[in-house]
C-alpha positions, -999 to +999 in steps of 0.1 A: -106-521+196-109-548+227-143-548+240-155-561+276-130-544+299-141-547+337-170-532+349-177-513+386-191-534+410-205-528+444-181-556+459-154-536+443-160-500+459-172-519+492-141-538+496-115-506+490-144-488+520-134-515+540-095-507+538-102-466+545-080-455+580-057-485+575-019-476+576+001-492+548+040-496+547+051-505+512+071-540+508+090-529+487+107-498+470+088-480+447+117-464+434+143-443+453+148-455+488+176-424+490+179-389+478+217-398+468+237-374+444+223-397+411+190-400+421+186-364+424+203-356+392+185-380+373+151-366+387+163-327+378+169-346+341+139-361+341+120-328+345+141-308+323+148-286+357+187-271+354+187-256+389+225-259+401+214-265+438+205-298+423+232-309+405+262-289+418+277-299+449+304-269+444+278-240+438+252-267+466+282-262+493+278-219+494+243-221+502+226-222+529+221-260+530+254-264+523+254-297+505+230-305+471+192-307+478+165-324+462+139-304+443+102-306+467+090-331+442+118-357+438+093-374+470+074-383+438+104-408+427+104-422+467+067-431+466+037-418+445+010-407+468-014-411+440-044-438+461-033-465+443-040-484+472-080-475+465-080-489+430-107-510+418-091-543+399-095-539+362-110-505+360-086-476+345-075-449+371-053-417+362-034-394+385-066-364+391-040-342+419-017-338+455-020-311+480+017-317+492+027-302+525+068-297+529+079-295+562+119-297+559+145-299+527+153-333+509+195-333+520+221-356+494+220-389+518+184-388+532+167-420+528+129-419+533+103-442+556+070-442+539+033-446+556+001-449+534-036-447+541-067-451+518-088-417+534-116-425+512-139-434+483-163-415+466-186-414+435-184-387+408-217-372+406-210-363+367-188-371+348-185-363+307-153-390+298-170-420+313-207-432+328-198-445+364-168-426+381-152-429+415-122-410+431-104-426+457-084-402+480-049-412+502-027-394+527+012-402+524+036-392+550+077-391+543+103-392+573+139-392+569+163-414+587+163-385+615+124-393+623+115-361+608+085-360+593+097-346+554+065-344+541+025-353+538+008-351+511-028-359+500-038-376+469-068-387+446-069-410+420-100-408+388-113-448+381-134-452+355-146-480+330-124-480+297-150-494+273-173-461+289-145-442+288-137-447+252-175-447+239-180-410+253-156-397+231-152-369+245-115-366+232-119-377+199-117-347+179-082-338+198-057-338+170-019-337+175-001-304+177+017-291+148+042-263+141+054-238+117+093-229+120+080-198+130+063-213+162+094-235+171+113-206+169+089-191+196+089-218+217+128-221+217+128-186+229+106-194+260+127-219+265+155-191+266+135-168+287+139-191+317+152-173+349+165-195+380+163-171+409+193-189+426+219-172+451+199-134+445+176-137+472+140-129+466+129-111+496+090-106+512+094-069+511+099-068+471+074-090+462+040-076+452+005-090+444-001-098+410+038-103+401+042-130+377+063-155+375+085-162+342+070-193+324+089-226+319+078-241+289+078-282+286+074-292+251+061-304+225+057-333+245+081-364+231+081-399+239+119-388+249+104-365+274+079-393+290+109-421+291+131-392+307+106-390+332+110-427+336+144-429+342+142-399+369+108-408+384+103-441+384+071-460+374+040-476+394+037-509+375+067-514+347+088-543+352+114-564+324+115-600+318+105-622+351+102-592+374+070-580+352+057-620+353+059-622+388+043-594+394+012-597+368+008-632+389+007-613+421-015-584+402-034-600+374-057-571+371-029-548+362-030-566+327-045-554+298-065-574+272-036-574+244-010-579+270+005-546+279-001-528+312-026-504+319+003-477+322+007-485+287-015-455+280+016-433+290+039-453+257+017-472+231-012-455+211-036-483+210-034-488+246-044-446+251-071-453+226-090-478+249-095-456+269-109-431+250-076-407+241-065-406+206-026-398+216-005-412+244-001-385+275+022-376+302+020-383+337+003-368+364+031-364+385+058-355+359+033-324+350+029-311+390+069-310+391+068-290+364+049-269+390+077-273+412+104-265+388+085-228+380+081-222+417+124-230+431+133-213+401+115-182+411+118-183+448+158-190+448+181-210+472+167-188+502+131-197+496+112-226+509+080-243+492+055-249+526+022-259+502+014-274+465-017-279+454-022-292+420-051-302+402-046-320+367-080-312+352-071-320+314-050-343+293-009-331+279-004-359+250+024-361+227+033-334+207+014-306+229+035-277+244+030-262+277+037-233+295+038-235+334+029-199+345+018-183+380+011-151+394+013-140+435-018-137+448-012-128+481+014-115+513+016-121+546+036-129+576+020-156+601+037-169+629+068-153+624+070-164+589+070-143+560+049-161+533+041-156+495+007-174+480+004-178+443-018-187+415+001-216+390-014-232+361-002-250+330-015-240+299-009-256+264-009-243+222-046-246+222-054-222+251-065-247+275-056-250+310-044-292+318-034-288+352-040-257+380-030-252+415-020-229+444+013-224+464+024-211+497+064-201+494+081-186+526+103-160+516+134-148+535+126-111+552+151-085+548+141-060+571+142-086+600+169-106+591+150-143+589+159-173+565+135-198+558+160-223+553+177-218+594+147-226+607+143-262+587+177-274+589 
């Protein structure tokens, strides 16, 4: 194992606490600069979501939209609101959550204005993966070409030291999953079970409290499923050839002792164990649109995702299986909108809860006659 990674310093945390308020406007694309008819089909792929109001402009034109859409999340692939601008040179950050606000639907042909703000900087009072611990927050705001505002959402990053990280070793009795045919077999079914709501609209006045939803399973976790990702998604710092010199010389922090990049923890074993993991993982992001995917599939084309909170509170490496599951929580109509909370979680083979949140759906109302989707068009 390397030893001697960076260390937190004062001048490090003071110097992000200077930045906190300003407004940033990336140079360059992260990813996506448009939510064309390949982008958005490469980002259903990526997540394993088979929605047609994704990926078929034929079934896309009879909705209410009438044209493909974008699932909520696909903003991930325009810009990840993930405080990268609050990281601390050298020290290893992960994605810890988003409370994403939607405002209107991602149409085929939008193309997307970003604005970025450090909101601040804080230190974990406890943490049991690592000794010193900060979590820098952002706020990320998405407008289309119309100047409507698309989206907001709020994020916070996790830094801690990897040499602490890896000493705690907190993870070091995880082994990697492993299956019986029988429990393949299982899993295949779940995979079966999956119900897209679609063109049968799910109305306010049917839904009930403590109705579940019907789990999408991801999994096991493949290196197939993290470079699918990848190819949907986009990446933070992965470049080829002279793109990824030129920007280590811009970014020399970004570098790894052994060469690789510090998202190498999402691809190369040795890289995860540095910091303390014994098995690559997935990303943050990919894991909260699996959140998305169990939510559109349930509400149908007629629904509309207002709020997503997700909070990734445990680590999905290779070769675990999870089940994204949810349960409605509450009803209620608010200024003449008829909305739906619920409970969502994702929950793996051993039991254990990686990442949790809460949603606010709007629902179309049958008995007066409203459609989410006419009012945000």
């Amino acid at each position: 194992m390397a030893q001697g990674h960076a260390k937190i310093t004062e001048e490090m945390v003071e110097r992000t606490r200077s930045r906190i308020g300003e407004v940033f406007v990336p140079r360059e694309p992260y990813y996506n600069t448009a939510a064309s008819k390949d982008t958005i089909r490469h980002f259903a792929l990526g997540i394993g979501d088979p929605n047609p109001l994704w990926v078929d402009e034929a079934y896309a034109e009879k909705t209410r939209y009438g044209c493909i859409v974008a699932p909520p999340c696909f903003l991930y692939s325009v810009y990840w609101p993930d405080a990268k601008g609050a990281c601390l040179p050298g020290i290893h950050g992960w994605h810890a959550g988003n409370d994403w606000e939607f405002f209107r639907p991602i149409r085929v042909n939008d193309f997307f204005t970003i604005k970025d703000m450090i909101t601040d900087i804080v230190e974990k009072k406890k943490s049991e993966m690592a000794k010193r611990t900060f979590i820098g927050y952002c706020e990320t705001t998405y407008t289309n070409q119309r100047g409507e505002r698309i989206a907001v959402a709020k994020g916070w990053n996790v830094f801690a030291e990897r040499d602490a990280s890896r000493e705690s070793g907190k993870y070091s009795g995880v082994r990697r999953a492993t299956y019986s045919r029988e429990d393949l077999r299982k899993i295949e079914e779940d995979y079966d079970r999956e119900e897209i709501r679609g063109a049968r609209p799910r109305y306010w006045e049917d839904v009930q409290v403590g109705d579940e939803l019907v789990p999408v399973v991801k999994g096991p976790l493949s290196m197939a499923d993290i470079i699918c990702w990848l190819m949907g998604g986009g990446s933070p710092f992965l470049r080829a050839h002279g793109f990824a010199l030129a920007y280590r010389r811009r970014h020399p922090k970004i570098q790894i002792e052994g060469g690789e990049v510090a998202e190498a923890v999402h691809f190369d074993e040795g890289t995860a164990q540095e910091v303390g993991l014994q098995y690559v993982y997935d990303y943050g992001s990919q894991r909260i649109s699996w959140l998305g995917h169990l939510l559109t599939n349930w509400m149908g084309d007629d629904g509309f995702l207002k709020r997503l909170y997700a909070k990734l509170v445990g680590f999905n490496m290779v070769g675990d299986t999870t089940w994204v599951k949810g349960k409605v929580t509450k009803k209620y109509e608010q200024e003449g909108e008829y909305l739906v909370d619920c409970q969502v979680w994702g929950e793996n083979q051993r039991g254990e809860a990686t990442v949790t949140g809460e949603a606010t759906i709007i629902l179309p109302s049958r008995d007066k006659n409203l459609w989410p989707i006419d009012r945000r068009l």
